[in-house]
C-alpha positions as CSV (number, residue, x, y, z in Angstrom):
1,X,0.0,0.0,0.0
2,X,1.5,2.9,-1.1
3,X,1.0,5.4,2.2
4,X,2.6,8.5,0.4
5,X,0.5,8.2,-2.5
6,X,-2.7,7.8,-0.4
7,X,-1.6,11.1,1.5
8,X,-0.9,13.3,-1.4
9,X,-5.1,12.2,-3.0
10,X,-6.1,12.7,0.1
11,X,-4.4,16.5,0.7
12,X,-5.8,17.3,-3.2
13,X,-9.4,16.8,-2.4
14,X,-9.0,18.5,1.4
15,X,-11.7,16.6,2.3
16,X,-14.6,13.8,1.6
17,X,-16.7,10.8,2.2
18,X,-16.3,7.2,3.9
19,X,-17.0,5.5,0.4
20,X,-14.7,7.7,-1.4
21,X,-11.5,7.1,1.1
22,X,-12.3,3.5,1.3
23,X,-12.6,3.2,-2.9
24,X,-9.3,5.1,-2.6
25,X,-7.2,2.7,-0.6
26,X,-8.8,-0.3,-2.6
27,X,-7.5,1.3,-5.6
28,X,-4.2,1.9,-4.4
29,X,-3.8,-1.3,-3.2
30,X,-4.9,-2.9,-6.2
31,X,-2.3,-0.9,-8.1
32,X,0.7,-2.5,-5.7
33,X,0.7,-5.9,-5.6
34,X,4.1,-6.0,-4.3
35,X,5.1,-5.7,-0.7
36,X,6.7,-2.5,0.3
37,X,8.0,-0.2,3.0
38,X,4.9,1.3,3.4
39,X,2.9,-2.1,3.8
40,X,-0.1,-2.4,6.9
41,X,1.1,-3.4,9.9
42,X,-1.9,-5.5,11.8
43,X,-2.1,-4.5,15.8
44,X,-3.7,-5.9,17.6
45,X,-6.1,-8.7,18.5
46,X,-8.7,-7.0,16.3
47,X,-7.8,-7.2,13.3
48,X,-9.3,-4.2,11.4
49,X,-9.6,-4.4,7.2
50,X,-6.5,-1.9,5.4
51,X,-9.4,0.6,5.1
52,X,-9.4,0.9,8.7
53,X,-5.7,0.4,9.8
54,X,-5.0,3.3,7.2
55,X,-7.5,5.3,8.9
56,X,-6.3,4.6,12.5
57,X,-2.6,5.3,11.6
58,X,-3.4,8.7,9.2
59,X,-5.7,9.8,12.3
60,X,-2.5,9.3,15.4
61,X,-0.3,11.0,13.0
62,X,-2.5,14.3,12.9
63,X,-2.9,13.6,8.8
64,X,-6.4,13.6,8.8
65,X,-9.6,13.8,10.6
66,X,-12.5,11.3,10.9
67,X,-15.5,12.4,12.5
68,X,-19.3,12.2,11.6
69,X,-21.4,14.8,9.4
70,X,-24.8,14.6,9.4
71,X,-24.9,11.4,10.3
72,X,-22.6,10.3,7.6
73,X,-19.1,9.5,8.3
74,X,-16.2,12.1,6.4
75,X,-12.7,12.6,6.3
76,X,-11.2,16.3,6.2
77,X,-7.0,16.8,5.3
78,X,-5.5,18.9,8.4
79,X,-3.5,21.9,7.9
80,X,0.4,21.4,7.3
81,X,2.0,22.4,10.8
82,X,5.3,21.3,12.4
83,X,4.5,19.9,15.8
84,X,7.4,20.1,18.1
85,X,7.7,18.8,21.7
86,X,11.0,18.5,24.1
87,X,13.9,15.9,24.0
88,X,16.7,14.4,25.9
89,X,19.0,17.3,24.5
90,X,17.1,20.1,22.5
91,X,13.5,19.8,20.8
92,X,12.3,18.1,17.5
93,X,9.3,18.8,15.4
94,X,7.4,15.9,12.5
95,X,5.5,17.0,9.8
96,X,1.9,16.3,10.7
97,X,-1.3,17.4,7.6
98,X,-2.3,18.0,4.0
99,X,1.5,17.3,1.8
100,X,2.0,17.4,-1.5
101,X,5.8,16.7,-3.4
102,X,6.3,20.7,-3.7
103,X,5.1,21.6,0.1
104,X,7.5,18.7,1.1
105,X,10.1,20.0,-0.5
106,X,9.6,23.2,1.0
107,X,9.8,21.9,4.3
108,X,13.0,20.1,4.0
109,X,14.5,23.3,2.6
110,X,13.5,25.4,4.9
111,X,15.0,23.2,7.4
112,X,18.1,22.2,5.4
113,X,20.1,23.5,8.1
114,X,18.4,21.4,11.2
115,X,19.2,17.9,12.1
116,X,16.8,16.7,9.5
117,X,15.3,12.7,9.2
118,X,13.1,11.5,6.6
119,X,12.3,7.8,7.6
120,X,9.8,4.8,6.5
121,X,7.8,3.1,8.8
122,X,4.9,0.9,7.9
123,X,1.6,1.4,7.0
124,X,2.2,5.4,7.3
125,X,3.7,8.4,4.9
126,X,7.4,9.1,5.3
127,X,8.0,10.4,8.4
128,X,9.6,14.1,8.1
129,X,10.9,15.2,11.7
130,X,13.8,18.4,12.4
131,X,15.9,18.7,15.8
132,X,17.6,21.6,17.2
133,X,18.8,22.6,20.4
134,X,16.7,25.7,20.4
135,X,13.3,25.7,19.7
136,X,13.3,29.1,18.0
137,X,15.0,27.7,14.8
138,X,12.3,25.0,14.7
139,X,9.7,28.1,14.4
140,X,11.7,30.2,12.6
141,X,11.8,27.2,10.2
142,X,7.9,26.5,10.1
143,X,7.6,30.3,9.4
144,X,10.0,30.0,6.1
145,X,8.0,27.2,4.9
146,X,4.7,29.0,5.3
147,X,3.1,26.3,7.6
148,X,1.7,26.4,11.3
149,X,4.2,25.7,14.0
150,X,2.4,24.0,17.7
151,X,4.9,23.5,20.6
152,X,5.0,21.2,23.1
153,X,2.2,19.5,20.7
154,X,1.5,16.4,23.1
155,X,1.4,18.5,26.2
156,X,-1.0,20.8,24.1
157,X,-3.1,17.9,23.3
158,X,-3.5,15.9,26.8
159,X,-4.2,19.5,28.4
160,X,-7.9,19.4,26.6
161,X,-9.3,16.0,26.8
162,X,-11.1,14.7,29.4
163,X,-10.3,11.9,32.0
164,X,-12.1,8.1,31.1
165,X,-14.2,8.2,34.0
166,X,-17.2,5.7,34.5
167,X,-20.6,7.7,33.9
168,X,-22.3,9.5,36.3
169,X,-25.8,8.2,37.9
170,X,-27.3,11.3,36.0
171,X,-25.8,10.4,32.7
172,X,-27.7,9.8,29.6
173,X,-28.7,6.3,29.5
174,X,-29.3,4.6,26.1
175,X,-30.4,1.4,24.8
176,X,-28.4,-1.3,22.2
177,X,-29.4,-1.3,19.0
178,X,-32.7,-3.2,17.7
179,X,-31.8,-6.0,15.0
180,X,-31.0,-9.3,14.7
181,X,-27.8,-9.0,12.4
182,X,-25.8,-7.7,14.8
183,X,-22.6,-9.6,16.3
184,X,-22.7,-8.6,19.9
185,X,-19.2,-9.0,21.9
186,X,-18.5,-8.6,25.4
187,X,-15.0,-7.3,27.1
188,X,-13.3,-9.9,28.9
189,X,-11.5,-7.6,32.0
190,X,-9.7,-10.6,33.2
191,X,-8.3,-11.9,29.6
192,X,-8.4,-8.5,27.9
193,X,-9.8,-10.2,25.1
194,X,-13.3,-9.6,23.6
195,X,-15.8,-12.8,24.1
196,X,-19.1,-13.8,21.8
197,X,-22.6,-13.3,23.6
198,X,-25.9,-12.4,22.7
199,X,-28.3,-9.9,23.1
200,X,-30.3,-11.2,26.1
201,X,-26.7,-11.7,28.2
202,X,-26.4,-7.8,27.4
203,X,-30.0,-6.5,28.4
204,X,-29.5,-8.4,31.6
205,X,-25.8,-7.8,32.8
206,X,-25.6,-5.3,35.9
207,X,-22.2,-4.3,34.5
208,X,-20.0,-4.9,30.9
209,X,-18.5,-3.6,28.6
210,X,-20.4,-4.4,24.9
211,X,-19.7,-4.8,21.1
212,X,-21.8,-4.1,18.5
213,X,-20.5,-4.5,15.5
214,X,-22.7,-4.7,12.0
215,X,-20.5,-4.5,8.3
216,X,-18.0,-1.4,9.0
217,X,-20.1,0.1,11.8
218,X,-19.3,-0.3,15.4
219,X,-21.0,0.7,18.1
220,X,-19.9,0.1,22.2
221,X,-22.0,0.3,25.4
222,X,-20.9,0.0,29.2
223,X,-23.6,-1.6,31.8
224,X,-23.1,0.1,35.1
225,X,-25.3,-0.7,37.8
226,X,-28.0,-2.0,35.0
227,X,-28.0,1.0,32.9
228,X,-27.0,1.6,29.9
229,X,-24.2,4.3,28.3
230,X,-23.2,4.6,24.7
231,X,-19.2,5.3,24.7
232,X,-16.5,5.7,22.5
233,X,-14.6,2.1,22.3
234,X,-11.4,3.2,24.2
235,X,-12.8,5.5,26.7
236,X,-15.7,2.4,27.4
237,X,-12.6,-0.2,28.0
238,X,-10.7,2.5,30.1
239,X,-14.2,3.3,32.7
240,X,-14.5,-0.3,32.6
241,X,-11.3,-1.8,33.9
242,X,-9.7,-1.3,37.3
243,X,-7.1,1.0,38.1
244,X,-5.4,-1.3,40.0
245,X,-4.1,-3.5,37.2
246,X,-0.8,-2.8,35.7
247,X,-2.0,-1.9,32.0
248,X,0.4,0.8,32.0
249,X,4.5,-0.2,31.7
250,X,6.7,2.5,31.3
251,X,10.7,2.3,30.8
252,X,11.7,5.6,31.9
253,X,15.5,4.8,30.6
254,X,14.4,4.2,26.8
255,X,11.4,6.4,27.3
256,X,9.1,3.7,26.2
257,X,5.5,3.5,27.3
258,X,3.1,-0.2,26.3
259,X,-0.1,-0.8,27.1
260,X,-2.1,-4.3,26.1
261,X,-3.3,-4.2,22.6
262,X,-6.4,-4.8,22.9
263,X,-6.7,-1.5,24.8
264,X,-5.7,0.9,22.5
265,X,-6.2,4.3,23.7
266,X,-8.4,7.1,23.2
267,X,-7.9,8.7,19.3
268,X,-6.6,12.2,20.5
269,X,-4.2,10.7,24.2
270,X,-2.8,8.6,21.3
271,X,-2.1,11.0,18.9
272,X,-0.4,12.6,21.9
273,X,1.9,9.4,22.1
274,X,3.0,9.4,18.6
275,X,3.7,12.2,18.0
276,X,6.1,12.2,20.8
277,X,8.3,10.5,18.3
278,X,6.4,11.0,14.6
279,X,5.8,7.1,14.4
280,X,2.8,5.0,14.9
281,X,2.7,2.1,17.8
282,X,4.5,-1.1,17.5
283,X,2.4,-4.4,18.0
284,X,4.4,-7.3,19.5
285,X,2.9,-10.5,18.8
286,X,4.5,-12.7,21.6
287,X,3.3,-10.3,24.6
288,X,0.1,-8.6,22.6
289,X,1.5,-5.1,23.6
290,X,1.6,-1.8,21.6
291,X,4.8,0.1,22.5
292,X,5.1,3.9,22.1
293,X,8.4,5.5,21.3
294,X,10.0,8.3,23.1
295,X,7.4,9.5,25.7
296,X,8.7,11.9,27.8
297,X,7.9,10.9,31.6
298,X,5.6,14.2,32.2
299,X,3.7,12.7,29.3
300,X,3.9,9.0,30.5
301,X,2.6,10.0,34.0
302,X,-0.5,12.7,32.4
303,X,-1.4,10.1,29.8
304,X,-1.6,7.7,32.9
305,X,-3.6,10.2,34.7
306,X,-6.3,10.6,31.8
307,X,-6.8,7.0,31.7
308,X,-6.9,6.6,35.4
309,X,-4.5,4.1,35.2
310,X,-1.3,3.1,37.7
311,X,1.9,3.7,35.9
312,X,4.2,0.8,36.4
């Protein structure tokens, strides 16, 4: 799958519909039979189609935005900015948004004189990141190139979202969806795996954590107390588990934070994550964890906090 390619359609048209992103990857994949650098790498014990692995990995990287329009879902390109956050020994900045050839060749020339990387990873565009030992060079670079500039971008991000706390008594309750084609999951807190069940199981369950899942459309709901709540997928898995397990591993000396990966965190804490370093999350088969690169420990300990987890 070529990545770059996808990125560069994807900043010409600024912005469109599920259909057209999904028809877009299938073409592009069609078109490249052969295995390459920029090939899907599955995480996880969900294993989502390339449609959906692309739209997970262009979403943490601040590429583009998925969201729902009138009850339809869209995509819209974000702006080209340099987000920069503090290292060991200076700062560094990736190239996160909308890219085209000529506005990434702006970028590298304008920071021609910075300690410049252009790497591959899988499954994503190159990965275009600066370091300096001053953070006004990064700036004054983002200025010459005509794009936005957003320090401390993790901090920035993790300062406006919201703890995954359980919902409140006074919450709106909800009910599961009516339908018999449904395939209805349950969360396995012990196992961290997701289990088969049915419908009646659900309805009747004082507490759980539910998946209902129905062609590309997913929908999750936490039991609490024998109500019902309609949550985002991470956030439900987050109010549903204990704080007291050891989810959360972080090696201060690498600067490496893993969690399980079947609980993948919220969209915008992980964006946070990545772009601590500019690439996506690592899946190791053998001990089901995603890793996160270069995590600062203020970030480690405040991405912790959000998802009211112990930090190990």
């Amino acid at each position: 799958m070529k990545a770059n390619e996808l990125l560069f359609w994807l900043s010409a048209r600024r912005e469109g519909s599920w259909p057209q992103f999904r028809a877009a990857v299938e073409e592009l994949h069609a078109s490249d039979n052969n295995s390459d650098s920029n090939e899907i790498n599955t995480v996880g014990e969900d294993e989502f189609p390339l449609h959906q692995q692309l739209r997970l990995n262009l979403d943490c990287l601040a590429h583009v935005e998925f969201f729902a329009r009138d009850s339809k879902f869209v995509w819209r390109v974000a702006p080209p900015t340099l987000a920069a956050h503090p290292i060991v020994d200076g700062f560094r900045m990736v190239l996160c948004g909308a890219r085209s050839p000529a506005l990434r060749e702006r970028v590298l020339g304008a920071g021609h004189a910075l300690g410049c990387e252009t790497c591959d990873a899988r499954g994503v565009p190159k990965v275009i990141r600066f370091a300096a030992k001053d953070i006004t060079a990064l700036s004054a670079a983002a200025t010459q190139a005509g794009i936005g500039f957003q320090p401390d971008a993790p901090l920035a991000i993790l300062s406006h979202l919201p703890p995954c706390d359980p919902p409140s008594r006074k919450g709106l309750q909800c009910e599961f969806p009516e339908g018999a084609d449904w395939r209805i999951r349950e969360f396995d807190a012990v196992a961290l795996l997701w289990r088969t069940t049915d419908r009646r199981h659900a309805q009747t369950a004082r507490t759980g954590l539910y998946e209902f899942q129905l062609y590309d459309r997913w929908e999750y709901f936490l039991r609490k107390a024998g109500r019902t709540f309609k949550l985002p997928r991470a956030v439900g898995i987050y109010a549903f588990l204990r704080s007291d397990r050891d989810l959360l591993r972080y090696d201060g000396h690498n600067r490496v934070l893993s969690l399980p990966g079947s609980c993948r965190p919220p969209r915008l804490l992980e964006r946070a994550l990545v772009l601590c370093s500019g690439f996506p999350a690592t899946f190791d088969p053998a001990t089901s964890r995603l890793t996160y690169a270069d995590v600062p420990p203020d970030i480690a300990r405040f991405a912790a906090e959000l998802l009211r987890q112990r930090l190990a």
